[in-house]
N, C-alpha and C positions, 0 to 999 in steps of 0.2 A: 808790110806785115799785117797790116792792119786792113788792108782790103783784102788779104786772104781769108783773114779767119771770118770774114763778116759774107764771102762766097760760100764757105763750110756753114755759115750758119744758114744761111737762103738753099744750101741744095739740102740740110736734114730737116728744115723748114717743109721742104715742096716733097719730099718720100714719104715723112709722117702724114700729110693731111693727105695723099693720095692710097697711102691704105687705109686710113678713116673710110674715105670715099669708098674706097672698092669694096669695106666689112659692112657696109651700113647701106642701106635700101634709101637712107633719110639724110640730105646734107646736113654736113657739121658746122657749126658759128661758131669761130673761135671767141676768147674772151678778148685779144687786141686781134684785130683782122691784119692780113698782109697786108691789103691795101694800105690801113691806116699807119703800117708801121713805116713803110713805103714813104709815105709824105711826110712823115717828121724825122727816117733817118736820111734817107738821100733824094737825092732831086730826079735822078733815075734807074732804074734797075729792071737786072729780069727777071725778080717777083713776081710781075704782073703773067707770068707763063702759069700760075698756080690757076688765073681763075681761068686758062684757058681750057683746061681739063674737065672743066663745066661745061664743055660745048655740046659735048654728046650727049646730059641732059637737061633737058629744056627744065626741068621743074625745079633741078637743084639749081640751076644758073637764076632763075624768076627768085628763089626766096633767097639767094646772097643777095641779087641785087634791092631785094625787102631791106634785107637786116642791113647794107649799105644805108640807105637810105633813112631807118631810122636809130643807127649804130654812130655812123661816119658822118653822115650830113645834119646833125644836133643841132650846131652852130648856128647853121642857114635858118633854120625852120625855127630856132630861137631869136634870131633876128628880122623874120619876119613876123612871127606875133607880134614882137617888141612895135615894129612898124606897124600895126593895123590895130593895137590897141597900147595908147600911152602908157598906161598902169604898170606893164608887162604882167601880168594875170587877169586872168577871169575868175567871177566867183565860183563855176564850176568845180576851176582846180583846185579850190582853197576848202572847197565843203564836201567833196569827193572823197572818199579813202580806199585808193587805187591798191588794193590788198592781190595775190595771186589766187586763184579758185584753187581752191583743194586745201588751203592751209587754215591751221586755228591756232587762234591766239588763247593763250591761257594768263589768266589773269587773278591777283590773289585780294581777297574782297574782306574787308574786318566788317565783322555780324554787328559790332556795338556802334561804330559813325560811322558805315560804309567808306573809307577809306579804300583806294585801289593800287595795289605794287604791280608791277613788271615780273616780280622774282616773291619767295616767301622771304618773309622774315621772321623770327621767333615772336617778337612785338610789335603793335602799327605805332607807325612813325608819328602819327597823327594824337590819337588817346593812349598811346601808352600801354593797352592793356597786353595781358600776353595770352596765348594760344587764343584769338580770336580771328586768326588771318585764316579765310576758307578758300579754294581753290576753284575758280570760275570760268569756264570755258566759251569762245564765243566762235563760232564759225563763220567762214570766209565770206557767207554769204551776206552775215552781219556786217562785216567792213567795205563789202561794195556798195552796201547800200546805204551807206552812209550813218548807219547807226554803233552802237558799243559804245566804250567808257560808260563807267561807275557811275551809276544814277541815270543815263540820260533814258528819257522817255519815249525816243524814238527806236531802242532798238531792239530787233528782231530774233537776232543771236540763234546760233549752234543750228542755223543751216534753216529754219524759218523764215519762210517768203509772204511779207503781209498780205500779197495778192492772192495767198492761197487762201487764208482766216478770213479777209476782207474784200475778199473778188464782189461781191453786193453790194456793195456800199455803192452811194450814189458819187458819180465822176464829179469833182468840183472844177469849176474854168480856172483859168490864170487869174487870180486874187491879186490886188492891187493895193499899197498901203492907204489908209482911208485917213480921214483927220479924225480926233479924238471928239471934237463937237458935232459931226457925224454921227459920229459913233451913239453917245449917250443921248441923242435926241429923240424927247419923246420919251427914252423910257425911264418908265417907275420902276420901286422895288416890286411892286405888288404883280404888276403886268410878267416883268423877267423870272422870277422863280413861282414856285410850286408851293402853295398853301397847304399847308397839315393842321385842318380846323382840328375843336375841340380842347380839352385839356391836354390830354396827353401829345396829340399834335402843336398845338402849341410850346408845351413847354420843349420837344425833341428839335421844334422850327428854331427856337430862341438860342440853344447851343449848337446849329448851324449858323447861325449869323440870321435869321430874320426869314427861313424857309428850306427847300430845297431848288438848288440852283441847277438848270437844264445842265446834260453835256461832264457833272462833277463826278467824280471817283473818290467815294468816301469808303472808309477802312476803319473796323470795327474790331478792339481787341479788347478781350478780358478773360478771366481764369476759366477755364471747363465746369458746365451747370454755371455760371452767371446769372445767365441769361438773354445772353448774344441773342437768341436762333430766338426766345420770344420778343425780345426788343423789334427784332426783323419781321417778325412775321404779324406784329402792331401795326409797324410803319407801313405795310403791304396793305395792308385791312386800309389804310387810312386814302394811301395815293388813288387806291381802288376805289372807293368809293365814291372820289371827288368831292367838290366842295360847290361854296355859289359861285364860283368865276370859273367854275373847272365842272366838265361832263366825267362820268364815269369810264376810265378807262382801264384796258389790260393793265397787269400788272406780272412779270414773270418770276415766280421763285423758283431756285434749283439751288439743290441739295447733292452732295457727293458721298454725303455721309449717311444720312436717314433713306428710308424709301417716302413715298408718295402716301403711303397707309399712315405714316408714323408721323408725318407733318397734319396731314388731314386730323391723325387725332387730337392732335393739340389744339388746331385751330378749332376743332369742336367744344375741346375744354376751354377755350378762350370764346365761344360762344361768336366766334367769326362766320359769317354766312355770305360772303357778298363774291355773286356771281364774275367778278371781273379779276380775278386772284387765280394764275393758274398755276403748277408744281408739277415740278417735272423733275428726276433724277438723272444724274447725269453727272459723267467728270471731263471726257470732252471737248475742249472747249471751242472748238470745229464743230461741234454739232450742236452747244448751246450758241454759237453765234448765227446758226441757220435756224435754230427754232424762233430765236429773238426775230428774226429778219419775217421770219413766215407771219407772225404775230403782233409783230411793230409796239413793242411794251411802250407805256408811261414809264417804267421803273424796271431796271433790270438787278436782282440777288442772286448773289452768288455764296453761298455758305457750303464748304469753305474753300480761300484760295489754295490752300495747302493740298486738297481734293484733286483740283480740276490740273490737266497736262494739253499737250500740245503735241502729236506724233511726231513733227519734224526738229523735235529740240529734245537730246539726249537728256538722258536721266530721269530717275522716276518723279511721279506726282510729290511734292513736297521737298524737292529738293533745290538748293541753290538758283541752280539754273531755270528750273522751271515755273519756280516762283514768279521769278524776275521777269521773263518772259511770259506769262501768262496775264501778270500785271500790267504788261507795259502794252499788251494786243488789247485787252478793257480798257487801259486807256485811249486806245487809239479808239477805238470801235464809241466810248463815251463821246469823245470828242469828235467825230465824224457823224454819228448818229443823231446826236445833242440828247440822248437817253442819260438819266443818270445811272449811275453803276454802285451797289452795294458791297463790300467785302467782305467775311468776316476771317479775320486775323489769330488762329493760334497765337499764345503766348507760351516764353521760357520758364523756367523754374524762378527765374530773375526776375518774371514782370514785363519781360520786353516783348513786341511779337518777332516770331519765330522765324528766322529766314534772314537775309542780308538786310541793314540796314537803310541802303538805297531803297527797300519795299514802301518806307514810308516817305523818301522823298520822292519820289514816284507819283502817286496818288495826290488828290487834292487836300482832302478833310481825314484827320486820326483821328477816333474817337476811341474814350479806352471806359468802360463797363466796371466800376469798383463797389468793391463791396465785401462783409466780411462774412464767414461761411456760418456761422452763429445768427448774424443776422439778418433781416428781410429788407434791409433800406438799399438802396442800388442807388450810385452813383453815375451819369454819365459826363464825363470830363471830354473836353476838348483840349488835344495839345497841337494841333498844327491846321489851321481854317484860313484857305488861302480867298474865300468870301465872306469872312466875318472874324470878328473878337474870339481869342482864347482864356477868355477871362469866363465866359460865362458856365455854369454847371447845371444840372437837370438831376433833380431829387426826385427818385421814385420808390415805392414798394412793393415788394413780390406780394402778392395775393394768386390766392385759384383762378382766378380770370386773366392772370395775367400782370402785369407792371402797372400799375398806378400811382398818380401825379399826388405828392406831399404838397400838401398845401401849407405848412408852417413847418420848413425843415428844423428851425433850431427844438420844435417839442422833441427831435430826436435822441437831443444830449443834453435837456433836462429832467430832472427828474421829478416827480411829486413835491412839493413843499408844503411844510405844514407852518406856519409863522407861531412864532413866540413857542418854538419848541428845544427841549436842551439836545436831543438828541444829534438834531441841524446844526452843531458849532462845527466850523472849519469847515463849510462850504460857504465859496462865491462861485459867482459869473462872470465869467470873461465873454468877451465881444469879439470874434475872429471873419477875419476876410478869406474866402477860399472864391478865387477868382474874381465878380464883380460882386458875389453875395457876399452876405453877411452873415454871423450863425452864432448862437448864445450857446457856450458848453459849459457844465458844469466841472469845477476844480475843488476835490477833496485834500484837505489834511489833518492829520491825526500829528500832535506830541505827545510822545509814549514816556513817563518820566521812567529810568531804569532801566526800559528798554537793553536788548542786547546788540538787536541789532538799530548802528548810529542813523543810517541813511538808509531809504530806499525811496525808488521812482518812479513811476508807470504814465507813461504819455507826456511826460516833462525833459528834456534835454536834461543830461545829467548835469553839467557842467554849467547849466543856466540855473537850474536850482539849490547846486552852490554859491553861487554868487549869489543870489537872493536875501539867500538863510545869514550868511557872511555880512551883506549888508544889514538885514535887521540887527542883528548881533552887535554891530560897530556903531551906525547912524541912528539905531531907533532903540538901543540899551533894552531891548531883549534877551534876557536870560536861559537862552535855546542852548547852549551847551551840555547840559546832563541830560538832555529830550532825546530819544526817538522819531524821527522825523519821516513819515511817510507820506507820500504825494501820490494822488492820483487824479486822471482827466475819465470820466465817466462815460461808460457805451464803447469803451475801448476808440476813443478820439485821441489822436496824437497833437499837442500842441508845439507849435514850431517856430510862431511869430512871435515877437517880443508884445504884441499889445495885449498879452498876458499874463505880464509881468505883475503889472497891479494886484490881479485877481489871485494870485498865487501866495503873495502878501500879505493879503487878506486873509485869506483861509489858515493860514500860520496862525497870526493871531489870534484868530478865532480861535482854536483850538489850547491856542496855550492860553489864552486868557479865559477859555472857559465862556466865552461871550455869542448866542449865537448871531450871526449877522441879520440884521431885519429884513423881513420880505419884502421882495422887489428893489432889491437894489443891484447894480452892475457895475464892473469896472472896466476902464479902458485907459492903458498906460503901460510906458514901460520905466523900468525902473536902473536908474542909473548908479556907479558907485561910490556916487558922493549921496547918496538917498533920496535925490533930488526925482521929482514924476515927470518925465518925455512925453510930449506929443506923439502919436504915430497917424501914418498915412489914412488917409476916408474918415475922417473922425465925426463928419455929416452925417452920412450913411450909416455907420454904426450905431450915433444917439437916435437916425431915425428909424433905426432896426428897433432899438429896445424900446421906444415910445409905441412902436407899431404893437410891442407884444404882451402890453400891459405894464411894465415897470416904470414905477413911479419917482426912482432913484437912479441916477447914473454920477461915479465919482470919474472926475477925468480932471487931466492936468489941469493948473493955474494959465497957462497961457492961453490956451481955448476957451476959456468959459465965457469970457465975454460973446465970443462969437460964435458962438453952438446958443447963447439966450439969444441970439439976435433970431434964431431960425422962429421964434415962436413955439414954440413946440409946450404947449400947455399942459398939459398932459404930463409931465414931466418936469422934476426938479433936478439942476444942473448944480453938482458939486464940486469945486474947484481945490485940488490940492497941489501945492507945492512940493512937499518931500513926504517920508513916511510918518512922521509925529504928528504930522496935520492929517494924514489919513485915520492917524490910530484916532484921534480925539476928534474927528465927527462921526467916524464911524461908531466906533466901539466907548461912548459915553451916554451913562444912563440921565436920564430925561430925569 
């Protein structure tokens, strides 16, 4: 019974593929072939009569005996690799991503920590946030070449071929691993990156880490009107001109946004004249990398990335993908060129820039341009410097010429003082750390007796200026209860560090006591809830902050004092307190 029905199955076996055969010009590969099925259900049969209907022709018989070959005999050809190389892989197969031509992978990208899914989900799995997951496409030509996945820098995506962007670039030989004492011999900082004399070069060199470094991809974000596009168009003036260990070279700016009329007139208002500065518009970015090649830059600009597109990567200029992709051929063209490469970065209504979050793991250096719309003083912050400290910051102000370098950030957030005057009660200084600096801001408080309204705050953590007020109240038997209690940090400066807790306590009692605080005095502490004064972090740097800026007084914990008088610091009288009732009686006792 059982060898008939398995004859029924071999003869609707061999009628079925031989009308395949006959409707089709092209042989059919089944997905288990006769043969194969031949060898694992019996030892012989006249299956083998199917492939003899292939004789007649020559091209269908050639590619069964292909697909035989790498369908049926897997086994073989896996045990002879296995034989000719121990491992059983090569690295080929393991860095490869053997994808089918024609197909795209979609892929779903969260804007806030580049997180990457398979499928959408309402939320990233990652940060939690919700409706941030965007939809990201990569095509086939991205997975043969070994590039795709979320962040990586080599890839090409939605059918972009580097050979097309980067067909100029110079061929490199077979690169060999070198030793790392190789490597760094001989060289200096000074020799390996790019000097940006002067002030303002200096201080822009100081929050890259000590220059511009050959080959980097730095990315420039801050609000619309900052002043990104003048920050850039300084830096251009500066590389351009050279320096003393550096001749004057090309420098290329391109703009997607302005024309060539409207950057020229700025650089006039900035009183820039230096013939090595060229501009050029353009979004392109196939035709800024052939202009760069004809002209061989010192420095390549690009303002902005949200501008510039790539013809063989779907979707418009600013979009997901082209971001991504437009970023990641700068990178490559940095890095094969040793040019460095400019960005400058849209931001969200949130602060963040604009586009998938992998944009910024991409790139080398984030710089983000802060500043408030009221005032002139500009910030340039470093959050991510993969050749130098994220600690350092670059204090400038807008003027008609342009940005210029502050030479004494903290006169920002103080203000005028007049000493031995009543109207001064309930202001101190606090000492705050923003990065490696240091910054004296001014902390106002007002006790409104009757007041209606109890509390209010402006630049003070709500919830830290309760506990403050709380503590005087309990450990230093002030009478704050029936007060109006209003708090403010001066110039619209937000304080956020606790070693302003001191300075905040101070201004209290200033105010309710009616006492103003003596000029040139500063605080640095924080204040704990048994009313006891905390050490906080740099407490060097800070007392040599405020000795630098003429104050003749600094109160700071009981524990440091000895060791802050050891620095010498003459100039400067070093007051040590314990809790708040030893604050109140050196500070606020009449002579």
């Amino acid at each position: 019974m059982l060898i008939a029905d398995m004859r029924c199955f071999r003869c609707f076996y061999t009628r079925a593929h031989s009308l395949l055969l006959l409707r089709s010009s092209t042989p059919v590969t089944f997905p288990i072939s006769p043969d194969r099925f031949r060898l694992r259900r019996f030892s012989s049969s006249p299956v083998t009569s199917v492939f003899d209907l292939h004789s007649s022709n020559q091209d269908a018989s050639s590619n069964i005996d292909d697909n035989k070959d790498t369908k049926i005999g897997f086994s073989d050809e896996k045990s002879r690799k296995s034989a000719s190389n121990p491992r059983g892989w090569s690295p080929g197969e393991v860095v490869m991503n053997k994808s089918k031509k024609g197909k795209s992978k979609t892929v779903w990208v969260c804007e806030s920590c580049g997180h990457s899914e398979g499928q959408w989900w309402g939320s990233c799995r990652t940060c939690h946030k919700v409706g941030t997951m965007k939809r990201f496409s990569q095509g086939s030509e991205l997975s043969a070449s070994g590039g795709g996945g979320g962040g990586g820098s080599n890839s090409t995506g939605s059918g972009f071929s580097e050979s097309k962007g980067l067909s100029w670039l110079p061929e490199q030989a077979t690169v060999q691993p070198h030793r790392l004492t190789d490597v760094i011999h001989g060289i200096t900082q000074q020799q390996w990156r790019i000097s940006l004399p002067g002030l303002f070069g200096n201080e822009v060199g100081r929050v890259l880490g000590g220059g511009l470094a050959p080959g980097s991809l730095i990315l420039i974000g801050g609000d619309p009107g900052i002043g990104k596009s003048t920050l850039l168009l300084q830096i251009a003036a500066i590389i351009a001109e050279g320096s003393e260990l550096a001749e004057p070279a090309p420098v290329l700016y391109i703009s997607g946004e302005e024309s060539v009329e409207q950057i020229g007139s700025r650089a006039d208002r900035m009183k820039i004249q230096t013939e090595e500065l060229y501009l050029f518009s353009s979004s392109d970015l196939q035709d800024i990398l052939n202009k760069a090649h004809r002209l061989s830059p010192r420095a390549l600009i690009i303002d902005s990335i949200q501008t510039v597109y790539l013809k063989d990567v779907t979707g418009s200029a600013g979009g997901l993908t082209q971001v991504k992709e437009c970023t990641s051929t700068l990178l490559r063209f940095a890095k094969k060129s040793n040019i460095p490469v400019f960005l400058v970065g849209h931001v969200t209504k949130a602060g963040d820039i604009a586009g998938p979050r992998v944009l910024e793991h991409i790139v080398d250096v984030v710089l983000y341009l802060e500043g408030e719309e009221s005032s002139t003083y500009r910030l340039l912050r470093s959050v991510k410097n993969r050749f130098g400290s994220t600690d350092e910051l670059g204090v400038f102000e807008m003027a008609n010429s342009g940005l210029e370098v502050v030479s004494n950030p903290s006169g920002i957030y103080l203000s005028q003082q007049n000493p031995d005057s009543d109207i001064l009660a309930g202001l101190a200084v606090a000492v705050v750390m923003d990065g490696s600096r240091s910054f004296l801001i001014e902390v106002q408080a007002l006790c409104s007796p009757g007041s209606t309204v109890s509390r209010h705050v402006n630049g003070v953590q709500a919830s830290r200026a309760d506990m403050i007020i709380a503590v005087l109240m309990k450990q230093a038997g002030l009478r704050i209860q029936e007060n109006g209690i209003f708090l403010n940090v001066a110039n619209g400066m937000a304080l956020s560090e606790t070693a302003g807790d001191l300075a905040i306590a101070a201004a209290i009692c200033s105010s309710f006591l009616e006492f103003p605080i003596p000029h040139g005095v500063a605080f640095i502490g924080e204040i704990g809830l048994g009313g006891e004064v905390r050490t906080v972090p740099r407490m060097e740097k800070r007392v040599s902050t405020v000795a630098k800026l003429g104050f003749n007084k600094c109160v700071v914990p009981k524990s440091v004092e000895e060791s802050l008088k050891a620095l010498n610091l003459k100039e400067i009288e070093i007051i040590g307190c314990k809790n708040l009732k030893e604050l109140i009686n050196a500070v606020f006792r009449r002579d």
